[in-house]
VMD Tcl script that draws the C-alpha trace (Angstrom):
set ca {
  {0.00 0.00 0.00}
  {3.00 2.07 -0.38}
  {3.43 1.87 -3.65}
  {7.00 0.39 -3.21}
  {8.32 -1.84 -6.12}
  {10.77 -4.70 -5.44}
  {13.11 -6.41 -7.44}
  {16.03 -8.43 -8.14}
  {18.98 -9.49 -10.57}
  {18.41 -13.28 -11.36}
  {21.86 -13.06 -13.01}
  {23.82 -11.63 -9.89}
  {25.00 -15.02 -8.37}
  {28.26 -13.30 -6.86}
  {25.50 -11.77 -4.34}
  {23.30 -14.97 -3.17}
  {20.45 -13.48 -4.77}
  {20.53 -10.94 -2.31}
  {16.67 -9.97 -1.58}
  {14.65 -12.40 -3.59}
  {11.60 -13.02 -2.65}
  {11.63 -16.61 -0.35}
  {9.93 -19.20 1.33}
  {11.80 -19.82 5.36}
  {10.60 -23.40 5.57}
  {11.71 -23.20 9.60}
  {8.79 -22.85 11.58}
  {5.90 -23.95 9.39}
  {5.86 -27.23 10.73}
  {5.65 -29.02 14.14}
  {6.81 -25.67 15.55}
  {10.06 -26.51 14.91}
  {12.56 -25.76 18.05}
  {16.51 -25.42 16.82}
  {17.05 -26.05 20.59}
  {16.42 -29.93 19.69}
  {19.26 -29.98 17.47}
  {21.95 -31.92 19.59}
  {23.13 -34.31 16.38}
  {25.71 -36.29 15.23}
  {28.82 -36.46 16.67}
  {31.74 -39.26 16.32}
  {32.50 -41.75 19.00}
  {29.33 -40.86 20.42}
  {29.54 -37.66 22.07}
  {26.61 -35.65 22.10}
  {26.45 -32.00 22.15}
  {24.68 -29.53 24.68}
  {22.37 -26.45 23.41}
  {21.60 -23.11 24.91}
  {20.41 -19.42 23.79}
  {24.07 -17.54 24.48}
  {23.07 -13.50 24.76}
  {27.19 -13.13 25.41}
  {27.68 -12.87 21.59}
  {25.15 -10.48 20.75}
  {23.56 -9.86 18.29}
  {24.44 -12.08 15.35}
  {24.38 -11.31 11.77}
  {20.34 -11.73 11.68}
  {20.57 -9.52 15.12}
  {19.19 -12.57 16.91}
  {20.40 -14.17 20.27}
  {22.44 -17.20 18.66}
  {22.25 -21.18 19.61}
  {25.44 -22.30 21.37}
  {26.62 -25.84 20.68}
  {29.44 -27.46 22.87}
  {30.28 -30.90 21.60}
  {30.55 -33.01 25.11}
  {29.82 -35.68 26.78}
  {29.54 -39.81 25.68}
  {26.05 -40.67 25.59}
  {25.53 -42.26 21.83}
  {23.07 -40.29 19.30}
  {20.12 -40.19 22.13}
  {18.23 -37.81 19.97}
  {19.75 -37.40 17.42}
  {18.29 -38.98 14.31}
  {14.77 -40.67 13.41}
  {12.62 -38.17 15.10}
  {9.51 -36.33 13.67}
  {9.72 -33.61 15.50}
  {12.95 -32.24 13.54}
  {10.72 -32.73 10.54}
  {11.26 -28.62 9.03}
  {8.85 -28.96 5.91}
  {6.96 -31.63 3.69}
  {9.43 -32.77 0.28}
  {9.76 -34.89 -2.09}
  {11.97 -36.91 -4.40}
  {12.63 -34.85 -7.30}
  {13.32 -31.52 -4.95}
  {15.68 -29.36 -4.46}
  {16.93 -28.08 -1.30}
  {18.87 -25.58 0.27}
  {19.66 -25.34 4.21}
  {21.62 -22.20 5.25}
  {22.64 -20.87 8.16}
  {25.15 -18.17 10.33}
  {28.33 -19.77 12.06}
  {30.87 -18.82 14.36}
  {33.10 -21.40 15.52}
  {35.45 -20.57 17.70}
  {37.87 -23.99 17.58}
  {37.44 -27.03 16.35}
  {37.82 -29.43 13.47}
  {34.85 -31.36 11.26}
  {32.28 -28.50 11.53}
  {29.25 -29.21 9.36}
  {26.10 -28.44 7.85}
  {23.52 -30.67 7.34}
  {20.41 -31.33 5.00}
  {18.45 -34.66 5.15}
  {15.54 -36.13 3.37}
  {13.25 -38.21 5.57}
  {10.49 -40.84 5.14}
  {6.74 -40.20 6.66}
  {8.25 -41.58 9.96}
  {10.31 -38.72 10.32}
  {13.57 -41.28 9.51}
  {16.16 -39.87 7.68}
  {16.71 -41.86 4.41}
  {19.33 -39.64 2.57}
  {21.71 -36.62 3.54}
  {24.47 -34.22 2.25}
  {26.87 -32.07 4.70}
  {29.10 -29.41 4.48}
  {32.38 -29.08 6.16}
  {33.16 -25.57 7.50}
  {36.83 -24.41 9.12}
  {36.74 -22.46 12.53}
  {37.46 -18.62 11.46}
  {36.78 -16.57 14.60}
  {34.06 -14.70 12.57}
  {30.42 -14.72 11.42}
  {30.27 -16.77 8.39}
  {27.68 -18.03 6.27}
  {27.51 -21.72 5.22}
  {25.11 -23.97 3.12}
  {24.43 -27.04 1.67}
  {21.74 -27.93 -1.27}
  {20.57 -31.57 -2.03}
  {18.26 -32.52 -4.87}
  {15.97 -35.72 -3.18}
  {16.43 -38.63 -5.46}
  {14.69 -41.14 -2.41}
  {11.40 -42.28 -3.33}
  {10.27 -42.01 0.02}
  {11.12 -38.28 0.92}
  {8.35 -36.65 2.51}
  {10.54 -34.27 4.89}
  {13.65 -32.33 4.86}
  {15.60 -31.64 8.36}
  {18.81 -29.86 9.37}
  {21.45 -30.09 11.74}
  {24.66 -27.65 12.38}
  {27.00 -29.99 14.38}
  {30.68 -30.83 15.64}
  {32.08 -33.83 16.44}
  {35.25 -32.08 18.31}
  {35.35 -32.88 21.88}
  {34.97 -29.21 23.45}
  {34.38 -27.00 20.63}
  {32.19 -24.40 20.37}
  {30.07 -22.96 17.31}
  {27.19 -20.31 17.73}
  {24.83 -19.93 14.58}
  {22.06 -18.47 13.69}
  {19.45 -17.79 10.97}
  {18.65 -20.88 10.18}
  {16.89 -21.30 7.00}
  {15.59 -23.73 4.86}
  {14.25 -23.33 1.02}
  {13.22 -24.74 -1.92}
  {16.00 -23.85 -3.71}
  {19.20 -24.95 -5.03}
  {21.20 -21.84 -3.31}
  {20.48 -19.68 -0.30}
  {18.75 -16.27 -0.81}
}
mol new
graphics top color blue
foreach p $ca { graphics top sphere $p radius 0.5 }
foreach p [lrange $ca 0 end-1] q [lrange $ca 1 end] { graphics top cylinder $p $q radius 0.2 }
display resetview
């Protein structure tokens, strides 16, 4: 109603399609809560979660997760779970999870996209490594679904470093094959 026009440069792919019009998948389904993210880790450490208002604001001016890879319980809730079901897909899909990360130390920092079945079990995945920087970066990862029985996609942010740290933020997931 203010009579502002908005649009974009389809051919600027230096710039992440800065500004196009998208779709945030997070949220629209089983009111999704990041805070259930503790994932995959090697040997079977698990990793604790927590809102961390020390390092604010992040790049989205939010109050970013904290993940500390500890412990040695094995994948307790990690994997096979409905409830980190982010939005309804399908074989044939593309897919794009992105997301805000500082990582203070560590090695085998990832990003993670998975397909799962109506069960809310995950049936295929991709990841993304990232390297610790000391600053806000932005990583993602894109999957095209080839599983027949894709009805979800999920996410995870994860390290599998004893002790290390990453903080992240902005979480978003799209039906696309690169983050806006």
């Amino acid at each position: 109603d203010s009579n502002i026009i908005f649009s974009y440069d389809v051919g600027d792919t230096s710039n992440s399609y800065r500004g196009q019009p998208t779709t945030n998948a997070v949220g629209n389904l089983n009111n999704f809560n990041p805070l259930d993210l503790y994932t995959w880790a090697s040997s079977g450490n698990t990793s604790t979660w927590c809102r961390d208002t020390t390092i604010f604001p992040s790049p989205v001016n939010g109050i970013p997760l904290k993940e500390v890879s500890s412990g040695t319980d094995s994948y307790s809730s990690t994997y096979n779970n409905p409830g980190n079901n982010i939005s309804a897909a399908s074989s044939g899909q593309t897919w794009t999870v992105s997301v805000y990360a500082l990582a203070a130390a560590g090695t085998n920092l990832q990003v993670w996209i998975f397909g799962s079945n109506s069960s809310g079990n995950y049936i295929e995945l991709d990841a993304r490594g990232f390297t610790a920087t000391g600053v806000w970066q932005r990583i993602s990862v894109s999957m095209t679904f080839t599983n027949g029985s894709t009805a979800y996609v999920q996410a995870r942010v994860a390290t599998s470093t004893n002790g290390a740290t990453i903080w992240w933020d902005g979480l978003q997931v799209e039906q696309k094959p690169y983050p806006t």
